[in-house]
C-alpha positions, -999 to +999 in steps of 0.1 A: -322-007-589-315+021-561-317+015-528-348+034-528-364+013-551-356-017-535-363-003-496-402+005-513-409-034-529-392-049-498-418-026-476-449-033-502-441-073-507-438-077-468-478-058-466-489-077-495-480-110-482-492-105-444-527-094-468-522-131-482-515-147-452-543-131-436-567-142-462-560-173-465-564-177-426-594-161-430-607-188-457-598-216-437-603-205-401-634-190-407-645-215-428-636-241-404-651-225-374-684-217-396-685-259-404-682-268-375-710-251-359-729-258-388-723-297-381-734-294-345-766-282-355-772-304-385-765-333-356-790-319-333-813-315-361-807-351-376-811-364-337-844-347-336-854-356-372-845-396-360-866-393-324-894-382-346-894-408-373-897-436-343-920-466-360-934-448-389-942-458-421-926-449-454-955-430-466-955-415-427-914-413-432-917-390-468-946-364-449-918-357-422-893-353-440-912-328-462-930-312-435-896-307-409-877-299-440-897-266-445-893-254-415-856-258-409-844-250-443-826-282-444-825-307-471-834-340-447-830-374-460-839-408-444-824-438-458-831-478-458-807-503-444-800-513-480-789-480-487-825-470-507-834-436-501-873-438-483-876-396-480-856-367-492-866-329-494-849-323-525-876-347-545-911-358-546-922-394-532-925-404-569-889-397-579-874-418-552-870-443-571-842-424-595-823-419-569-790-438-564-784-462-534-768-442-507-749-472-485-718-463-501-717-428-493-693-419-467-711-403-438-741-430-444-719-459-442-704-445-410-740-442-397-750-477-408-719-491-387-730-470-358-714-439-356-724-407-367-712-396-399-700-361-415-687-353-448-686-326-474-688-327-511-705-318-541-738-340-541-743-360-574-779-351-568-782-313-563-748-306-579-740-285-550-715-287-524-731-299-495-724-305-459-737-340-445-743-353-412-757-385-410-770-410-374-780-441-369-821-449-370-845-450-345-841-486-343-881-500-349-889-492-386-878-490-423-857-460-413-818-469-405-799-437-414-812-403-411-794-373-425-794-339-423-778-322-454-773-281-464-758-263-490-727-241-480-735-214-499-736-191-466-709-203-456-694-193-486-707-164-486-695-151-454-658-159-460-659-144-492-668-113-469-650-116-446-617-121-474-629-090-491-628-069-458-595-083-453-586-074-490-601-040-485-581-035-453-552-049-467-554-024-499-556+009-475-527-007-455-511-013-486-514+025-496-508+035-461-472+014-460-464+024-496-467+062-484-450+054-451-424+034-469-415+056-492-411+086-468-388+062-447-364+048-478-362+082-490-345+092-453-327+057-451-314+062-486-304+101-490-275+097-460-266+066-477-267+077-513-244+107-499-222+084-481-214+066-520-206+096-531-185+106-506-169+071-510-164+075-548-149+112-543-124+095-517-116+068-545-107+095-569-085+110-546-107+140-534-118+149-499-152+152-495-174+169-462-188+143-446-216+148-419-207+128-390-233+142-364-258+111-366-256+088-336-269+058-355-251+034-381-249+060-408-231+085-385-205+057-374-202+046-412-195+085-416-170+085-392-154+054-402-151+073-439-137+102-427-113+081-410-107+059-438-103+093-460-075+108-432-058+077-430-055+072-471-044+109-475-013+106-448-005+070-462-006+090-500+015+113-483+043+090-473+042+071-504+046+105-527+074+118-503+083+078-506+084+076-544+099+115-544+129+103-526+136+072-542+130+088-576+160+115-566+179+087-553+178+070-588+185+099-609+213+109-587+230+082-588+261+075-614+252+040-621+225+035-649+194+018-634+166+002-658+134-014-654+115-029-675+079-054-674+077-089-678+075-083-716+110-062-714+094-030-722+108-003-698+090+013-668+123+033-656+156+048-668+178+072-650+197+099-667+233+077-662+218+047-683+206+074-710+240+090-710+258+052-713+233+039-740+234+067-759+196+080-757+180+112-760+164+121-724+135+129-737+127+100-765+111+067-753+136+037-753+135+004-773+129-030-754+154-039-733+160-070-752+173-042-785+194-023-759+214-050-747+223-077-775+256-085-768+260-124-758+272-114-721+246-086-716+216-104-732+225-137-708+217-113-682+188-095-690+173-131-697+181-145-663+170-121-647+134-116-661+138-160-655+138-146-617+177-155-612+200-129-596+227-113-618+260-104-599+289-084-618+286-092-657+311-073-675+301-064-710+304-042-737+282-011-750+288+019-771+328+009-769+326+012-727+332-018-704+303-020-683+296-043-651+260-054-651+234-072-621+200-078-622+173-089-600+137-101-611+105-080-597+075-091-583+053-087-609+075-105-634+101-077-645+135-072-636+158-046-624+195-036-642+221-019-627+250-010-655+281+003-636+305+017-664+343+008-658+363+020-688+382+041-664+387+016-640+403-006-664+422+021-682+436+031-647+445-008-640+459-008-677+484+022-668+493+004-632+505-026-651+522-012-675+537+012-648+549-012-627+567-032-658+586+005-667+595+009-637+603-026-629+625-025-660+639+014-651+651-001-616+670-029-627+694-010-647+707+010-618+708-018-593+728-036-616+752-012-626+759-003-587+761-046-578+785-045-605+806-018-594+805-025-560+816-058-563+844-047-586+859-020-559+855-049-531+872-075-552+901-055-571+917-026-558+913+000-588+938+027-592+920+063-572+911+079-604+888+048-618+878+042-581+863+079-579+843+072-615+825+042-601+814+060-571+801+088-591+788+059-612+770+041-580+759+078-568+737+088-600+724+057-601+714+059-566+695+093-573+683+079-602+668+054-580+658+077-554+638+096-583+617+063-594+605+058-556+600+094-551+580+090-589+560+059-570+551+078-536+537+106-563+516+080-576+506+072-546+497+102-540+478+106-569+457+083-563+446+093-525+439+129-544+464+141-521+494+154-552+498+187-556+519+196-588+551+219-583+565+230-610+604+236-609+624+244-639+647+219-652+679+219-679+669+195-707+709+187-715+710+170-679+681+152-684+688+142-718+720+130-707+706+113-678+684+093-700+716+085-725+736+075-699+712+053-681 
């Protein structure tokens, strides 16, 4: 239901119950106001009625009744001590006698104990409802209880009146509020109903004119949207620029990063993971539980979508040594980072089996020059073998000399800081070099 609607049967149901309120007030204040005056005058009546029946005979008693009963308008009864009725209005001296004993009634047995007595009901005699107020006798006499007794259909009468004037007020009011109301909810509701439209524009991302003019609480709402609106576009802002960098950050990067949900199907691949899994960059990838099914590799992916942290798991994919760490997301996923090493361990492969070669390549030399050495410092060779091991001990020392000056280029090599130089060199020296040694 629209605001509208609702603003209109909130208006109407508030008129329509005041109309209720109002006549049932009306019904029972009126009502009550109306009986009681009625009752001071039926005691006035009945004190009159009881002053003039003062020591007279039941015969007498029946004639006054009658004759004081025609001029009031009243139905007056006068009742015996014994409850027997002795005169009533209502029926002829010969019908008394049908009449059923009246000391149980209410307002008559409060008479007969002393006190005057008022009640109101439907009579069992008339059939009517009634309004009944009954005194004590005039003391000397058959006559105990004398009562003076009405029907209420004036009373009746006038609050149905007066509820139908209410009604009828109450039913131009009612027209009057349901104009008035409806004017007022459409003005209420149109700044609102434009305000829910604004709101939904803002949800979809759009940047709607809001009019923010209006002093009361549908200009601040409008002012807290366009607020709300300003501050959503600059925090859209930093996120994009946010996701934009990160995004380049990823693809740039020469380690393969993949993400994948909780299920292992994958969010996020950068082009190095493509490149090391072997996968077209534009096709969608299997679940991360197909790409990686080696024991070492799968033990990752698993403990890390368990929520456990992976650190440097060396596997391998597509014939490639690859160092892989993981992390779990917050929504249940997990993060890989694949780090590809063949080089690495084909550089540390070379290294080792540099150092052995040249390990082996030194100890040749050093021994031939220990063992010379110690010959010319023990025995004292003739000058012409003497000059052969010296040559001996000085090609072995620039042999030497050439494996350190082959380790600084190494060296070298690896800072990035060798530059080749070419020189030209006679292959019957080197070949001989390497025969000798």
């Amino acid at each position: 239901m629209s605001l509208t609607r609702r603003l209109l049967l909130s208006y109407i149901t508030i008129v329509v119950a005041t109309a209720a309120v109002l006549t049932v007030a009306a019904d029972r204040g009126l009502r009550s106001q109306l009986e009681a005056r009625l009752t001071e005058e039926f005691e006035r009546e009945a004190r009159y009625l009881a002053f003039a029946a003062r020591g007279l005979a039941e015969a007498e008693l029946d004639s006054l009744a009658h004759s004081l009963g025609a001029q009031t308008g009243r139905r007056l009864t006068i009742i015996s001590r014994d409850g027997r009725v002795l005169a009533d209005t209502d029926f002829p001296r010969d019908q008394l006698g049908t009449i059923e004993n009246h000391a149980t009634r209410p307002e008559v047995a409060e008479a007969l104990a002393g006190r005057v007595g008022i009640d109101r009901r439907r009579s069992t005699s008339t059939g009517e409802d009634e309004l009944k107020v009954a005194l004590p006798g005039p003391g000397p006499g058959p006559a105990a209880v004398v009562r003076v007794s009405a029907r209420l259909d004036q009373v009746n009468e006038v609050v149905r009146n007066a509820q139908g004037a209410v009604l009828g007020g109450a039913s131009i009011a009612l027209a009057i509020a349901a104009f008035l109301s409806l004017g007022f909810s459409l003005r209420v509701a149109r700044p609102l109903r434009k305000l829910s439209d604004a709101a939904q524009a803002i949800a979809a991302g759009g940047h709607p004119t809001l009019d923010v003019r209006g002093r009361d609480e549908v200009g601040q709402l409008a002012r807290a949207l366009r607020s709300l609106d300003e501050k959503l576009d600059s925090r859209l802002r930093t996120l994009e620029l946010g996701r934009a960098e990160t995004s380049a950050i990823i693809t740039s990067m020469v380690e393969g990063v993949i993400a994948c949900d909780a299920k292992g199907h994958i969010t996020l691949m950068n082009p190095a993971a493509r490149a090391l899994l072997d996968l077209d960059p534009n096709s969608q990838p299997p679940t991360i539980h197909e790409l990686f099914r080696k024991h070492e590799a799968a033990d990752a992916v698993a403990n890390a979508l368990s929520g456990q942290t992976v650190s440097g798991i060396e596997t391998e994919i597509n014939g490639r040594q690859v160092l892989v760490s993981g992390h779990s997301l917050p929504n249940g996923g997990a993060v890989l980072v694949t780090h590809d090493v063949t080089w690495l361990r084909r550089v540390e492969a070379v290294r080792r089996d540099f150092v052995a070669n040249v390990s082996h390549e030194m100890r040749t030399p050093l021994t031939v020059m220990r063992g010379y050495a110690e010959t010319l410092l023990s025995d004292d060779p003739p000058p012409d073998l003497r000059a052969r091991f010296l040559r001996s001990i000085l090609e072995h020392a620039q042999r030497l000399q050439r494996l350190v000056d082959d380790l600084l280029d190494l060296s070298r090599i690896e800072a990035g800081a060798w530059q080749p130089e070419p020189t030209p060199v006679s292959v019957e020296e080197v070949a001989r070099e390497a025969w000798q040694g």
